[in-house]
PQR file with spaces between the fields and no chain letter, atoms N, CA, C, O and H, PARSE charges and radii, in Angstrom:
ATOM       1  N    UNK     1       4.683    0.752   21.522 -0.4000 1.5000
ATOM       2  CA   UNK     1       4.585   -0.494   20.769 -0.0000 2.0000
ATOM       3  C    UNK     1       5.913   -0.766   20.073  0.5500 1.7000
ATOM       4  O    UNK     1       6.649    0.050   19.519 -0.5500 1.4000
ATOM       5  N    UNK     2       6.065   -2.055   20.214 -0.4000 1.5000
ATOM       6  CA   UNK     2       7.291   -2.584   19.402 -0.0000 2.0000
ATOM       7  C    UNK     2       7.176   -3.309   18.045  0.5500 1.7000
ATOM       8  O    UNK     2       6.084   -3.290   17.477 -0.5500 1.4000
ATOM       9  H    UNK     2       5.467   -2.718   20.664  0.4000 1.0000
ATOM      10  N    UNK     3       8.191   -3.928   17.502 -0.4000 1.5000
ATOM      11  CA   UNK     3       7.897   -4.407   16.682 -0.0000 2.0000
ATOM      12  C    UNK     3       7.518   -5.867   16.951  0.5500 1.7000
ATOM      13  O    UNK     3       7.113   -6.236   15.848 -0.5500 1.4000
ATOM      14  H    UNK     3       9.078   -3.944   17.964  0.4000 1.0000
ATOM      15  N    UNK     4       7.417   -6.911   17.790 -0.4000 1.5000
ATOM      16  CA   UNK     4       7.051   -7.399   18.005 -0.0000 2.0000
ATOM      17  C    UNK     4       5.083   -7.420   18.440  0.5500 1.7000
ATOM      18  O    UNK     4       4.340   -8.396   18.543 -0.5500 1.4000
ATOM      19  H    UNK     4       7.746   -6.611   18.686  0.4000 1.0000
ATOM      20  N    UNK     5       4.897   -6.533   18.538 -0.4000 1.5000
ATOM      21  CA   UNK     5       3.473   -6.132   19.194 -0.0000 2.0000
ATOM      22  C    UNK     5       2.885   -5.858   17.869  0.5500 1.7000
ATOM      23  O    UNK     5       1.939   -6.487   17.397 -0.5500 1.4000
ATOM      24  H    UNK     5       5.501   -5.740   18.454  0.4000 1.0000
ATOM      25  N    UNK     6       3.622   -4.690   17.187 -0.4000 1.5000
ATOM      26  CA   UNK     6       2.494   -4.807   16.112 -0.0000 2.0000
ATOM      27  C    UNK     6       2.556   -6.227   14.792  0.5500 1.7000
ATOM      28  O    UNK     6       1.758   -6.428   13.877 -0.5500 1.4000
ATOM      29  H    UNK     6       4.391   -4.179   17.570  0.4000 1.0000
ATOM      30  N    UNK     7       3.962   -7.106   15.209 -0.4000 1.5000
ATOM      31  CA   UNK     7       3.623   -8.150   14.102 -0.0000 2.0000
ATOM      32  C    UNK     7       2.456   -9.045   14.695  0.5500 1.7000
ATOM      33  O    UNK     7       1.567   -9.495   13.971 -0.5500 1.4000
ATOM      34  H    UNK     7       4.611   -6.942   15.953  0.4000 1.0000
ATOM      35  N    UNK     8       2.510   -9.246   15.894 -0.4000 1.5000
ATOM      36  CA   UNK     8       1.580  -10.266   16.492 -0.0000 2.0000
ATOM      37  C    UNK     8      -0.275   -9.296   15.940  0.5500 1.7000
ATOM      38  O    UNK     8      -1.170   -9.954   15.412 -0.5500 1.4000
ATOM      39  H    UNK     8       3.232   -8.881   16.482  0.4000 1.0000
ATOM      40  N    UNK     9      -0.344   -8.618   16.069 -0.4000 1.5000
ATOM      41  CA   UNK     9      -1.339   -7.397   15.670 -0.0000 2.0000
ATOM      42  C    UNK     9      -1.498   -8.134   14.429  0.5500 1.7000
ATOM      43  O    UNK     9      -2.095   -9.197   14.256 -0.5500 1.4000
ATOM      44  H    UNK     9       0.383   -8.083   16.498  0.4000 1.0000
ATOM      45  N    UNK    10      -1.042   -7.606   13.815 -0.4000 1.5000
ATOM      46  CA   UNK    10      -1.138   -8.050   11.858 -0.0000 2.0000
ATOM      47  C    UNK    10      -1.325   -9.428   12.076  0.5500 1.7000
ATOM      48  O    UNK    10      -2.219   -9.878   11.360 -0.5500 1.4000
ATOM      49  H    UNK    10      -0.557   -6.742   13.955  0.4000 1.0000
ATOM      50  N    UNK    11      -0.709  -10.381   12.930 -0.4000 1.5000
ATOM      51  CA   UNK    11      -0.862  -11.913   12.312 -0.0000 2.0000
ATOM      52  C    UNK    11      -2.072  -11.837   12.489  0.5500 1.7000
ATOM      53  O    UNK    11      -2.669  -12.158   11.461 -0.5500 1.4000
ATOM      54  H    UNK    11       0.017  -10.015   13.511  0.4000 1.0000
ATOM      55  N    UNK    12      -2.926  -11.484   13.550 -0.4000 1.5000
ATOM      56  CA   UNK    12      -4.239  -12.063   14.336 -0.0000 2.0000
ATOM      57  C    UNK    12      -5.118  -10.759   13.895  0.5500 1.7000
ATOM      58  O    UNK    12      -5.448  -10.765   12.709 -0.5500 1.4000
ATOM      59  H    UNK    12      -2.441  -11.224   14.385  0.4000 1.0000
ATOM      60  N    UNK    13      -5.459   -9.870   14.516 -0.4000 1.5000
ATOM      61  CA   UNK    13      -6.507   -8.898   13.916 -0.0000 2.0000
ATOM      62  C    UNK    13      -6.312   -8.190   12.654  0.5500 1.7000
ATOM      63  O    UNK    13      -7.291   -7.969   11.941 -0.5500 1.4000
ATOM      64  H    UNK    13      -5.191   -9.865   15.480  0.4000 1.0000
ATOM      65  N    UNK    14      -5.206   -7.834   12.328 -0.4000 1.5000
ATOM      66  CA   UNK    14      -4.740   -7.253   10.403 -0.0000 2.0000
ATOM      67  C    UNK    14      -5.588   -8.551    9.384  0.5500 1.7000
ATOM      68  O    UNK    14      -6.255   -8.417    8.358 -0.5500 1.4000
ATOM      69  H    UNK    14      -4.411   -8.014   12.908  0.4000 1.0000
ATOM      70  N    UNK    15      -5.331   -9.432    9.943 -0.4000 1.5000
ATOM      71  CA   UNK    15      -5.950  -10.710    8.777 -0.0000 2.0000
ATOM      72  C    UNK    15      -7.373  -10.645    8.925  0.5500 1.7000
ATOM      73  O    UNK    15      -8.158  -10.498    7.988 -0.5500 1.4000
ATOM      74  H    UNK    15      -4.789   -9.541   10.776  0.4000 1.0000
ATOM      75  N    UNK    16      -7.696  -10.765   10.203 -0.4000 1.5000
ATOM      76  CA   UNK    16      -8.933  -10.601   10.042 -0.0000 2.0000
ATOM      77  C    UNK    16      -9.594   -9.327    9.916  0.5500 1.7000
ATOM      78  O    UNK    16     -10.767   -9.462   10.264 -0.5500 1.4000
ATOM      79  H    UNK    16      -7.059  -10.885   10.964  0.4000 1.0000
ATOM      80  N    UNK    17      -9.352   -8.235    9.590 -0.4000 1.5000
ATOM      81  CA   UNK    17      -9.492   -6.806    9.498 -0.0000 2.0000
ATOM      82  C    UNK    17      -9.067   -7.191    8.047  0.5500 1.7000
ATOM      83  O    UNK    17      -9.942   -6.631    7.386 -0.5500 1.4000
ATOM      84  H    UNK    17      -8.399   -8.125    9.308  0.4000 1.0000
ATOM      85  N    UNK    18      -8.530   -7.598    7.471 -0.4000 1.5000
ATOM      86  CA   UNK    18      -8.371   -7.648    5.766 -0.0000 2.0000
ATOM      87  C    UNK    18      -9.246   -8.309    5.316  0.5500 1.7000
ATOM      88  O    UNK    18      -9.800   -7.877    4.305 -0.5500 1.4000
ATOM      89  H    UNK    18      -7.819   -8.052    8.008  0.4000 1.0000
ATOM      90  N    UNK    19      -9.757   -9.772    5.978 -0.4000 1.5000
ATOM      91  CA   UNK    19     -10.706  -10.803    5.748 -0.0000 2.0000
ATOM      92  C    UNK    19     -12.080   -9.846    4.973  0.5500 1.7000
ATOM      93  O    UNK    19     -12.576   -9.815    3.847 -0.5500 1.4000
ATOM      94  H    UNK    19      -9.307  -10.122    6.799  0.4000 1.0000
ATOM      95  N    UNK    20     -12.346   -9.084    6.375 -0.4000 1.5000
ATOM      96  CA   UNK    20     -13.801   -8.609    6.311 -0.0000 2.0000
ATOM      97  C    UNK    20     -14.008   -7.520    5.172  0.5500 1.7000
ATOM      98  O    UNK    20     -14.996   -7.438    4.442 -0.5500 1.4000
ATOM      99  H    UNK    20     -11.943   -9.109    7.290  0.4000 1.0000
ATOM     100  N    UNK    21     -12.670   -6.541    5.159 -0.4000 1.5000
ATOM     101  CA   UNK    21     -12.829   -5.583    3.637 -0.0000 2.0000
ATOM     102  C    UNK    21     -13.093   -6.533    2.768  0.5500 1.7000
ATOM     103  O    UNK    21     -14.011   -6.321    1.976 -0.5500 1.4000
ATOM     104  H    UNK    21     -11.868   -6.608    5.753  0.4000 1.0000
ATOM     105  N    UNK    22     -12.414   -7.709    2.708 -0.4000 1.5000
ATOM     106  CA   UNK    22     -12.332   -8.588    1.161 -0.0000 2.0000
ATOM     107  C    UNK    22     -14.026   -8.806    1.117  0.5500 1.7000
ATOM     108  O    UNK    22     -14.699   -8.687    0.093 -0.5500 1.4000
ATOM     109  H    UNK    22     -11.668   -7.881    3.352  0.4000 1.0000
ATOM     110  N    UNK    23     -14.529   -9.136    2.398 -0.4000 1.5000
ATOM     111  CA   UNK    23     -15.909   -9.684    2.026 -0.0000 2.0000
ATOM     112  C    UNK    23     -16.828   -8.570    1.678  0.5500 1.7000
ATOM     113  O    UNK    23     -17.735   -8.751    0.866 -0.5500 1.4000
ATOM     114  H    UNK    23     -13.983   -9.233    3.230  0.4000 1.0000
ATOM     115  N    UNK    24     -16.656   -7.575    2.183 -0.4000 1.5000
ATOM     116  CA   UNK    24     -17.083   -6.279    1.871 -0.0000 2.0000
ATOM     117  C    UNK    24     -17.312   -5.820    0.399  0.5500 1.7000
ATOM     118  O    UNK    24     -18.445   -5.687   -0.063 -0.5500 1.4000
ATOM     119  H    UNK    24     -15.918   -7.428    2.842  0.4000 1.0000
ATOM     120  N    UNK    25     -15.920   -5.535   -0.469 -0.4000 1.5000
ATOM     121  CA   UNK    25     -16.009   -4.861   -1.592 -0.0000 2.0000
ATOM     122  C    UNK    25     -16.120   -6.444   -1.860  0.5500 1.7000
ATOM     123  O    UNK    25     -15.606   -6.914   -0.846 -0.5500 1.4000
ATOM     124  H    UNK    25     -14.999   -5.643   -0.093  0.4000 1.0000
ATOM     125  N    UNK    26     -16.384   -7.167   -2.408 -0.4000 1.5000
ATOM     126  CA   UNK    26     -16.679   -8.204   -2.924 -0.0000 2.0000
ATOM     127  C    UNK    26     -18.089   -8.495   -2.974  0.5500 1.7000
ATOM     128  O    UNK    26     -18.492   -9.108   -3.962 -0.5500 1.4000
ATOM     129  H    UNK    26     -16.801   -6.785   -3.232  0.4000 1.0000
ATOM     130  N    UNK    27     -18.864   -8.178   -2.125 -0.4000 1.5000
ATOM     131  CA   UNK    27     -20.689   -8.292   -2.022 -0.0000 2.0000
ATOM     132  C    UNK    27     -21.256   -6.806   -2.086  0.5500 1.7000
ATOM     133  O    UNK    27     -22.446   -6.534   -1.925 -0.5500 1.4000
ATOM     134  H    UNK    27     -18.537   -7.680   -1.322  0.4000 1.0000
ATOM     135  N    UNK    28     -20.091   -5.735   -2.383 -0.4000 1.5000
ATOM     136  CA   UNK    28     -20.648   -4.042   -2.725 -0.0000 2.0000
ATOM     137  C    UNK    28     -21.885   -4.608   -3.608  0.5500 1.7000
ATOM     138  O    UNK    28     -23.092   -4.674   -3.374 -0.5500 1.4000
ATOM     139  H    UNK    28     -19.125   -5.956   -2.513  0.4000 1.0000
ATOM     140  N    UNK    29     -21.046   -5.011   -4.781 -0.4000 1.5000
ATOM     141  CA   UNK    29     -22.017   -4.964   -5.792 -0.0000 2.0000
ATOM     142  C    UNK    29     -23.292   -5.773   -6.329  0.5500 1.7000
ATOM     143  O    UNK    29     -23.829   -5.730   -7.436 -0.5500 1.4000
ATOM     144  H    UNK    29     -20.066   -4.957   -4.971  0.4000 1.0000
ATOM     145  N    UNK    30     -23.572   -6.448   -5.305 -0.4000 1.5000
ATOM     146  CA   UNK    30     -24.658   -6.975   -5.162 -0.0000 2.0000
ATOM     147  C    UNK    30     -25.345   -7.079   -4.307  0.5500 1.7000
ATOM     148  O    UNK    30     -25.867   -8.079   -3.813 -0.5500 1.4000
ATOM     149  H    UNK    30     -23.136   -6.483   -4.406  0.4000 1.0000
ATOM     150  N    UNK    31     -25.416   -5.737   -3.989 -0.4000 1.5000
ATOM     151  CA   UNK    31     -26.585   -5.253   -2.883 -0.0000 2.0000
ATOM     152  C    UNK    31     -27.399   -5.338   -3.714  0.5500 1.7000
ATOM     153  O    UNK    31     -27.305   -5.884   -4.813 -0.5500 1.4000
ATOM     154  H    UNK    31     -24.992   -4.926   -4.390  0.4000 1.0000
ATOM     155  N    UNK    32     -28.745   -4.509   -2.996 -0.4000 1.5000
ATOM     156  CA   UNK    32     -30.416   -4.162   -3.888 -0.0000 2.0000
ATOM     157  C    UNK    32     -29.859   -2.913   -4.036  0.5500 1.7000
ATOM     158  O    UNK    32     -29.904   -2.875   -5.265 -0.5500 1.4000
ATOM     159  H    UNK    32     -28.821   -4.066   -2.102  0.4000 1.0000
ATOM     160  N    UNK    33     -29.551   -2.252   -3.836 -0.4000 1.5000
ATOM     161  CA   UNK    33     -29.795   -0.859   -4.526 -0.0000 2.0000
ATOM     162  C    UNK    33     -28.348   -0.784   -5.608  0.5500 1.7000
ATOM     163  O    UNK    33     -27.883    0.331   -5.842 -0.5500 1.4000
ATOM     164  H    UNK    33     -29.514   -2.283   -2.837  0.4000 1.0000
ATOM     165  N    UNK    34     -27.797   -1.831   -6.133 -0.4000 1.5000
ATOM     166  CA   UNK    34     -26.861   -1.017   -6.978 -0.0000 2.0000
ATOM     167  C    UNK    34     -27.070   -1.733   -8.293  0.5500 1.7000
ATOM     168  O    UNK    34     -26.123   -1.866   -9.067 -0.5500 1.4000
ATOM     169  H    UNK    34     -28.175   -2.737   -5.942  0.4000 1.0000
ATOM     170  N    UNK    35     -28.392   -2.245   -8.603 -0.4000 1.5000
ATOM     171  CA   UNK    35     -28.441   -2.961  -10.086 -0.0000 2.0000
ATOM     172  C    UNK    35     -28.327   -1.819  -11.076  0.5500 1.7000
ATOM     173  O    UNK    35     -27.637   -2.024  -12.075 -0.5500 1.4000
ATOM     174  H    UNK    35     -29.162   -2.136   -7.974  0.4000 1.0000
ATOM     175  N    UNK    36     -28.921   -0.630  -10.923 -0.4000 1.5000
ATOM     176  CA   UNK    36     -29.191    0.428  -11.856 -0.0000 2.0000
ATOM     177  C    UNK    36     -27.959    0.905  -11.983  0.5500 1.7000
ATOM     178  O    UNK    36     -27.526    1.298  -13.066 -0.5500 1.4000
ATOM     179  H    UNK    36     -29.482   -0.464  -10.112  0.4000 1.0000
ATOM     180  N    UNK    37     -27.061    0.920  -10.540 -0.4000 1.5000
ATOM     181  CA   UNK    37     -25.807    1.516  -11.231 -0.0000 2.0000
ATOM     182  C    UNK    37     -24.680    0.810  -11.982  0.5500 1.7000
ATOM     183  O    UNK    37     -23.729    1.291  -12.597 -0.5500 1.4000
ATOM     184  H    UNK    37     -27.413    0.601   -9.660  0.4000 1.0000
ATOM     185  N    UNK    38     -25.124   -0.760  -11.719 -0.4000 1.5000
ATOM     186  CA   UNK    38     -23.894   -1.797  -12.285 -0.0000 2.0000
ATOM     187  C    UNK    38     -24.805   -1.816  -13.993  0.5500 1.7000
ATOM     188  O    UNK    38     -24.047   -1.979  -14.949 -0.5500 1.4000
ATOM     189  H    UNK    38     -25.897   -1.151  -11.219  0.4000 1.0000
ATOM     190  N    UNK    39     -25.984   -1.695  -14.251 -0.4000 1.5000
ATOM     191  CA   UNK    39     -26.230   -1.849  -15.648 -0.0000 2.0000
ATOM     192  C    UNK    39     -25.903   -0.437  -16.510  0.5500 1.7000
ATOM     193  O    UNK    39     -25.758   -0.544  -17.727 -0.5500 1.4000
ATOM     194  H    UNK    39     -26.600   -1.563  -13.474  0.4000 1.0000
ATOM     195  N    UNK    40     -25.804    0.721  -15.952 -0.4000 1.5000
ATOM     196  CA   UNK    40     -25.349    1.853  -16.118 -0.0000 2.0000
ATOM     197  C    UNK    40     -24.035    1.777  -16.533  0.5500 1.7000
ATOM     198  O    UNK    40     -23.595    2.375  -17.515 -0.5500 1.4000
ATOM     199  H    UNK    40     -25.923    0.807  -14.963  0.4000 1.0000
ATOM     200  N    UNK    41     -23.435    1.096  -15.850 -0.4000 1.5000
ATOM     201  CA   UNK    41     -21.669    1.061  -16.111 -0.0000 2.0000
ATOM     202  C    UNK    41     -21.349   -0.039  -17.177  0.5500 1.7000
ATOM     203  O    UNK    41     -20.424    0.080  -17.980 -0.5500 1.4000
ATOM     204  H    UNK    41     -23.792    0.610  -15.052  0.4000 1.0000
ATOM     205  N    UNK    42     -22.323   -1.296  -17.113 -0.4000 1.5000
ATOM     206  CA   UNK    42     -21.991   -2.341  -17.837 -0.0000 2.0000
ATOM     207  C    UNK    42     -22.540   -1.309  -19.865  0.5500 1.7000
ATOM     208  O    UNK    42     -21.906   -1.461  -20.909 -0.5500 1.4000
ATOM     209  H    UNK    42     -23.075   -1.393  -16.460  0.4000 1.0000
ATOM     210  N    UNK    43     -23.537   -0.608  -19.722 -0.4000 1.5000
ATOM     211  CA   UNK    43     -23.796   -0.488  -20.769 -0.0000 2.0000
ATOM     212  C    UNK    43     -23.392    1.587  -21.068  0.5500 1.7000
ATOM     213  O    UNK    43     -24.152    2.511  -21.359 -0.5500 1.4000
ATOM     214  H    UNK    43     -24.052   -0.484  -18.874  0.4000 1.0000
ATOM     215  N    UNK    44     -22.003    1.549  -20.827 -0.4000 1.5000
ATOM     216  CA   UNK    44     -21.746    2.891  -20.494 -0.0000 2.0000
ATOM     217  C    UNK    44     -20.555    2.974  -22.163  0.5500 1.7000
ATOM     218  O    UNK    44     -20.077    4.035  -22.565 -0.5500 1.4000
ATOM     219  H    UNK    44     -21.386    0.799  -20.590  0.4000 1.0000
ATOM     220  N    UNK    45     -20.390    2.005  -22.648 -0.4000 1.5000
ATOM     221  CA   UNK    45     -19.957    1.575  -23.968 -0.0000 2.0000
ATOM     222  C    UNK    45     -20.610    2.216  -25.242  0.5500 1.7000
ATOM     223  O    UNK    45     -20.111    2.769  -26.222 -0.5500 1.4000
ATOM     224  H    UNK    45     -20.778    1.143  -22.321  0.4000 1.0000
ATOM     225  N    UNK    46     -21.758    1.976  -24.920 -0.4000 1.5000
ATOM     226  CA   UNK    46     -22.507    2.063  -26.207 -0.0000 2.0000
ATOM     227  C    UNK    46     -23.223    3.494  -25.926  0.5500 1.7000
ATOM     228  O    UNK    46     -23.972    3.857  -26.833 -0.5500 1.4000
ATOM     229  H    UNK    46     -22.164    1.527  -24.124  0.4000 1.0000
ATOM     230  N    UNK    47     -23.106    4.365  -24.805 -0.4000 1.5000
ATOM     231  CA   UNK    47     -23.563    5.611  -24.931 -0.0000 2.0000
ATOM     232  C    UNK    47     -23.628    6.475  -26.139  0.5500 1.7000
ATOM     233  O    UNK    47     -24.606    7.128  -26.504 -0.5500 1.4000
ATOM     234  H    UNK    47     -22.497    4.070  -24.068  0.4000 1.0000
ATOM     235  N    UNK    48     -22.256    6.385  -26.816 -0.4000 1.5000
ATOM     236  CA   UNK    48     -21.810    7.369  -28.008 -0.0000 2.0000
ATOM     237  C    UNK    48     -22.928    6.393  -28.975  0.5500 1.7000
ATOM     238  O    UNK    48     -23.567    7.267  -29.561 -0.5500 1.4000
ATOM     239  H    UNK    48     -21.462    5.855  -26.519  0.4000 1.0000
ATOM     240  N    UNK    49     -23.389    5.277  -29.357 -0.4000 1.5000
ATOM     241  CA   UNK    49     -23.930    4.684  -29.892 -0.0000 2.0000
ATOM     242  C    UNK    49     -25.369    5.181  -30.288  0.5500 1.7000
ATOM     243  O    UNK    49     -25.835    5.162  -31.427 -0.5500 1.4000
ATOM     244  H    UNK    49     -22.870    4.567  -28.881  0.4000 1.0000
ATOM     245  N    UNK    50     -25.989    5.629  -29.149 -0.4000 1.5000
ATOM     246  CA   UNK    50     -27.304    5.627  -28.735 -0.0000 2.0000
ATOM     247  C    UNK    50     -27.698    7.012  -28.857  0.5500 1.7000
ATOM     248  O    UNK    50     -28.884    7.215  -28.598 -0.5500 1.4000
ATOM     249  H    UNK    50     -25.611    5.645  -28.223  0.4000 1.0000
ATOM     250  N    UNK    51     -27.055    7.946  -29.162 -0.4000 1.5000
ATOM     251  CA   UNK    51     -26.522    9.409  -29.274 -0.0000 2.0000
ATOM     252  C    UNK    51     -26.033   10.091  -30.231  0.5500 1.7000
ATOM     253  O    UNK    51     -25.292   11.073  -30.192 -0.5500 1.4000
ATOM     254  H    UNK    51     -26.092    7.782  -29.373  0.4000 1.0000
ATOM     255  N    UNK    52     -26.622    9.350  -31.388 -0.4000 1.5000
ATOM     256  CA   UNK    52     -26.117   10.000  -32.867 -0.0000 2.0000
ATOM     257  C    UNK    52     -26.410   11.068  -33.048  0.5500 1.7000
ATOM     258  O    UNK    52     -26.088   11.628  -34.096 -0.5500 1.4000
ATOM     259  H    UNK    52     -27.224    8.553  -31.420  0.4000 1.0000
């Protein structure tokens, strides 16, 4: 492979191979199974709070 081969690569499948991670970690967290762990983290603040 040259450098020509892998820029044409990156223009056309790299973008779209980046596209799909973006859509990926972007809808992680709103699957069904991760409410318990996103309210876990959202309220991971006030632990020392709750723990006198």
């Amino acid at each position: 492979m040259n450098y020509n081969d892998l820029r044409h690569f990156a223009d056309s499948w790299g973008l779209v191979a980046m596209g799909i991670l973006f859509l990926i970690l972007i809808l992680w967290p709103f699957r069904k199974g991760a409410s318990r762990r996103n309210h876990d983290a959202a309220h991971i603040i006030f632990r020392d709070d709750e723990n006198d």
